[in-house]
N, C-alpha and C positions, 0 to 999 in steps of 0.2 A: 346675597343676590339682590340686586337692584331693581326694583320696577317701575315698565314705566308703562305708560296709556297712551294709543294711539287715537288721535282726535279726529274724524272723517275718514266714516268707512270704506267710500267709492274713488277716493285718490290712488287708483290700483299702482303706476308705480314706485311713488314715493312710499305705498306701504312693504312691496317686493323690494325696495332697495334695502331700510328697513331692518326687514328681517333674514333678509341674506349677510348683512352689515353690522348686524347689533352683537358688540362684545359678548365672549360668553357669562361675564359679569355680571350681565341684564338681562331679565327675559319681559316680555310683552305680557302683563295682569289684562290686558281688557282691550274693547271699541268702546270708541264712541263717538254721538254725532247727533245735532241738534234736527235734521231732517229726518231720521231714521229712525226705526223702532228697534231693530236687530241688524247682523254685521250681514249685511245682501251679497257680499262676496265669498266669505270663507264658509259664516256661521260659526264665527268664533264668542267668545263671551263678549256681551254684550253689557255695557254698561251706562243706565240713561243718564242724561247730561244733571239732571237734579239729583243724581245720587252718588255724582265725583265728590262733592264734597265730605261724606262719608270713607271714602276708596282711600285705602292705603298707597299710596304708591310718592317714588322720588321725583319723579317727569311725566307730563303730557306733554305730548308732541301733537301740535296742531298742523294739519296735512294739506298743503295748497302751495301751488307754483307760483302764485300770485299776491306781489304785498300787498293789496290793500285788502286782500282775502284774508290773510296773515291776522292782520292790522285787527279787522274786525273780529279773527274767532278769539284771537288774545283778549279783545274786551267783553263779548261773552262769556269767558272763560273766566274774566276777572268777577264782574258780577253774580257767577254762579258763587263765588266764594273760595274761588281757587287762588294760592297766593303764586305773585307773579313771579317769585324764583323759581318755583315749579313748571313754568311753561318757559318751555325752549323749541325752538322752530328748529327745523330742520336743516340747519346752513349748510351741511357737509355736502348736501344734494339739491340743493337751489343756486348753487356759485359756479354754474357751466363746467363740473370738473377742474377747480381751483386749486384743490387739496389731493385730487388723482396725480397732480403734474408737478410735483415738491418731491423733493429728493429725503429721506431719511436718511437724516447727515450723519447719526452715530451708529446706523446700520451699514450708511457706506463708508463710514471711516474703519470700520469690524473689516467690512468685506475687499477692500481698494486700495487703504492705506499698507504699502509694502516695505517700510522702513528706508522709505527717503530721507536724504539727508537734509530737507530745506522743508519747512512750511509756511502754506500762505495763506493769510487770513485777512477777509475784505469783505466789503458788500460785491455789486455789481459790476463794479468799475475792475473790480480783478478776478472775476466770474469770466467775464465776457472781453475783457480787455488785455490778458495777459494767459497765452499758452504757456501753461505750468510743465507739459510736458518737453519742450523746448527750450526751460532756464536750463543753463548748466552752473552745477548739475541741477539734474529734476527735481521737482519738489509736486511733494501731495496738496492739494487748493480745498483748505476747509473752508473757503468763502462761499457764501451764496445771497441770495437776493438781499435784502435791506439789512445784512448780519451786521448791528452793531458792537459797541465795543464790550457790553455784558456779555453775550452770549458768545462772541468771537472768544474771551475769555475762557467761560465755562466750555465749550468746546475742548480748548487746550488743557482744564483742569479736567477733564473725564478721557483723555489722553495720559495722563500725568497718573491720574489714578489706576488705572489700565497696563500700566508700566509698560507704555509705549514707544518712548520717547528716546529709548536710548542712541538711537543712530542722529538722530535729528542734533545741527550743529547752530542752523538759522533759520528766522521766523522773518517775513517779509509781512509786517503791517500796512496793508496798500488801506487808507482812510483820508478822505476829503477833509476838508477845512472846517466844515461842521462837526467834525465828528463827537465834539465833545458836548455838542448841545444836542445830540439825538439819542432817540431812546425808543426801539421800535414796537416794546411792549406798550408804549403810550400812544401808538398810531394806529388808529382804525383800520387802515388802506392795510395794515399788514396781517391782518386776519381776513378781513374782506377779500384779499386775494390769494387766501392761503397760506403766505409765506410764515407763519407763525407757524403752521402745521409741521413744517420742516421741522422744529424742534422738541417735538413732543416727547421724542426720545428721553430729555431729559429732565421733563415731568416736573419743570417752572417756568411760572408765567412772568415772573420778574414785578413790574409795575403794571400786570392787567386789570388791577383795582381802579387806575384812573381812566378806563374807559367805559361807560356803562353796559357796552355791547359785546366784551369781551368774553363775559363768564358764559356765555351761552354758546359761544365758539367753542371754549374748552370744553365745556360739558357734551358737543358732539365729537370733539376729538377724542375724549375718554368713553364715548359710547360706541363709536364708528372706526376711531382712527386705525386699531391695529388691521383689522381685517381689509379695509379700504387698500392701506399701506400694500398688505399683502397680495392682495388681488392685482391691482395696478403694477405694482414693481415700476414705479418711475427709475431710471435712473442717471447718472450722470453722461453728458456726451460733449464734443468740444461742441463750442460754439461758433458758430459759423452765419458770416451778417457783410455779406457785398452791399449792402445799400450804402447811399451817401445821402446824408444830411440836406433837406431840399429845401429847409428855412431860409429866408434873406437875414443876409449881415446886420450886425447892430438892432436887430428888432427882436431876438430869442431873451424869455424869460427864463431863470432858473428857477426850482423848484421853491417851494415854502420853507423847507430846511434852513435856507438861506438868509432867510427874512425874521426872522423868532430864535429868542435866544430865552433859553429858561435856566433861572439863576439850580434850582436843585437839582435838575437833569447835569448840568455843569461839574457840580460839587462834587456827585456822584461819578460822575465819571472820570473827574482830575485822580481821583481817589484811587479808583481801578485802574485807571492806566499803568500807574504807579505801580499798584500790586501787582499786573499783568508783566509789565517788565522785571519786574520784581522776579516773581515766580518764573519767567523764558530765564533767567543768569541763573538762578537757582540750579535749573535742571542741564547749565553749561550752553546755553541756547541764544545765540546773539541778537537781539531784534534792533530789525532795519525798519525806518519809519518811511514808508512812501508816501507820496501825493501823486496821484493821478492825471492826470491830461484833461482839459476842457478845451472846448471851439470856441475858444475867448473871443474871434471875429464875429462870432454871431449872437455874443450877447446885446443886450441895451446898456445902457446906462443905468438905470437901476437896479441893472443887475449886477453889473461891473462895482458898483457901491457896496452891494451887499457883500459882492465877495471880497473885495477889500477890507470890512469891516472885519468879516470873518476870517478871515487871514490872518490878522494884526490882533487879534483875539485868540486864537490857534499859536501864533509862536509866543503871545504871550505865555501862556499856559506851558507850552513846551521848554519855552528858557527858564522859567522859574523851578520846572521840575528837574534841569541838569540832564535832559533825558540825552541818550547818544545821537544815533546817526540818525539823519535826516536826509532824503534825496528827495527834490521839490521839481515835480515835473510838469507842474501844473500848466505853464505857458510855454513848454515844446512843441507841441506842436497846434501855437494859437492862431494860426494860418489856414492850418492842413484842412481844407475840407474832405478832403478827396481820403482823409483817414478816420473820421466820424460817422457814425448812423446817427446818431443826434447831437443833440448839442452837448453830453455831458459823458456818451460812452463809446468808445470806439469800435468802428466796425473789423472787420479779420485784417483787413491790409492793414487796420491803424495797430489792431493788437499783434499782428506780425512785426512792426518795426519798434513797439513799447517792448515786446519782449526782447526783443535785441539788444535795444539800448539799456535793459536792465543788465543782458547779461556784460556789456563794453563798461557801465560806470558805476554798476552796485556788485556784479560778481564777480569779472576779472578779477585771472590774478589768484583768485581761490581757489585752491584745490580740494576736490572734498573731503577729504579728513581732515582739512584748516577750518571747515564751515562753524 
């Protein structure tokens, strides 16, 4: 049993979430609080701030809505002699419900997946952009928000182990031109908005060493995340986005992905892709490499560069590896506004007419026992 110390007695609900939240893994050794003498709320054990350092335990949880409140009890906290792996803030309930609204993907892969014959695997651009239930045939969408190509992997390998896969004939790799210089366990933004919590299920962090802020995320997903999960029950629903795109032409920037290329993110990934396709023939599993749609009229110029760059970097890597099919939809519809919510993901009318033209020139023709 793990314990941990709650740091400011009078943050009544950050202390109720807490302990309605806290794994049965963990129980709560103590209070504590540099303004107080004893815990003014419960009257639970109280512990004074000069005798943490004495106190057993694996985590203080310092209690406030507010960083720069944060900020200071963490240095506080340091100076009493507390070491700072020991203190982890509270992120699972300071992120507006970031991690309530993430799908537990190998919960819903248990509960959803019904031995379709097609699977798809992506970030957002085939989350929100491609009605999986309208390919013919259907296919199950293990894609979700920033899923790169590690974990889009390990997803299909905890399938594989599962002995899931026997129906499944094709795997639709919907992945952008970066794909092989991204890596979302080395991206802040995807723990800071949850999307990391999606995969807790399978209990690796991947490359979270290279972020300094990452271990303190994990450490409330291992103290918080099942019962959170539980409580919440997020789950999957189509996506549905009538907006249109309201940027002027030629002035839209694309994201940083685009802009940075890192030689071991790279290496790492030429590597698994390899093994991923690898591993899809292994199990009789054909994989289709897609490229997704941008609103190529409303980029700039220096964006149009990057992606150029990155492109001719992209089929490098793809022609050197002899990989198969390729369908490149990047500039279909580089016109359409009227089928984008932004510049880089399409809204329902655009992923109504991408799923079509997937099924007219990537599935025609196949019947699904040929998949």
């Amino acid at each position: 049993m793990k314990k941990i110390v709650l740091y400011g007695v009078r943050h009544v609900e950050l202390r109720r979430d807490i302990e309605f939240f806290l794994d049965d893994g963990y129980e709560i050794s103590g209070y504590s609080d540099t303004y107080y003498q004893s815990d003014v709320l419960d009257g639970k054990r109280f512990i004074p701030p000069e005798q943490l350092r004495n106190e057993e335990f694996d985590f203080i949880i310092p209690l406030s809505f507010r960083a720069p409140t944060l900020t200071d009890m963490i240095s506080a906290l340091t100076l009493l002699g507390i070491s700072p792996q020991k203190i982890v803030r509270p992120t699972m309930f300071l992120n507006q419900g970031a991690e309530k609204m993430q799908v537990d993907l190998l919960a819903d892969i248990e509960a959803q997946y019904h031995g379709e014959t097609g699977l798809m695997f992506g970030l957002s651009y085939s989350l929100r952009g491609i009605f999986e239930k309208k390919l013919r045939p259907v296919f199950y969408d293990c894609s979700w928000h920033g899923l790169d190509l590690y974990y889009s992997c390990r997803i299909f390998q905890y399938m594989r182990r599962r002995h899931m896969l026997s129906s499944v004939r094709t795997a639709l790799l919907v992945f952008p031109y970066y794909i092989f210089h991204y890596d979302m366990s080395r991206t802040f933004y995807h723990y800071r908005t949850g999307q990391m919590f999606a995969l807790r299920g399978l209990k690796d962090w991947h490359n979270y060493q290279q972020i300094s802020e990452a271990s303190e995320y994990i450490a409330n997903y291992q103290m918080f995340g099942k019962k959170v999960s539980d409580f919440y029950r997020f789950r999957r629903y189509e996506q549905q986005n009538r907006g249109i795109y309201q940027g002027k032409d030629h002035e839209g920037l694309v994201n940083g992905a685009w802009f940075h290329a890192y030689p071991e993110t790279v290496a790492e990934n030429e590597t698994l892709f390899a093994a991923f396709c690898h591993e899809l023939m292994e199990e009789n599993i054909i994989p289709i490499l897609i490229v997704p749609p941008y609103y190529l009229e409303g980029l700039n110029q220096a964006s149009l560069a990057a992606v150029d760059q990155t492109k001719q970097k992209f089929y490098h890597i793809i022609e050197t590896m002899g990989s198969g099919a390729v369908f490149d939809f990047f500039d279909v519809f580089a016109n359409r506004r009227e089928f984008f919510a932004d510049l880089t993901h399409l809204n329902s009318d655009g992923a109504e007419a991408f799923t079509e033209l997937i099924n007219q020139t990537v599935l025609q023709g196949r019947k699904e026992t040929d998949l």
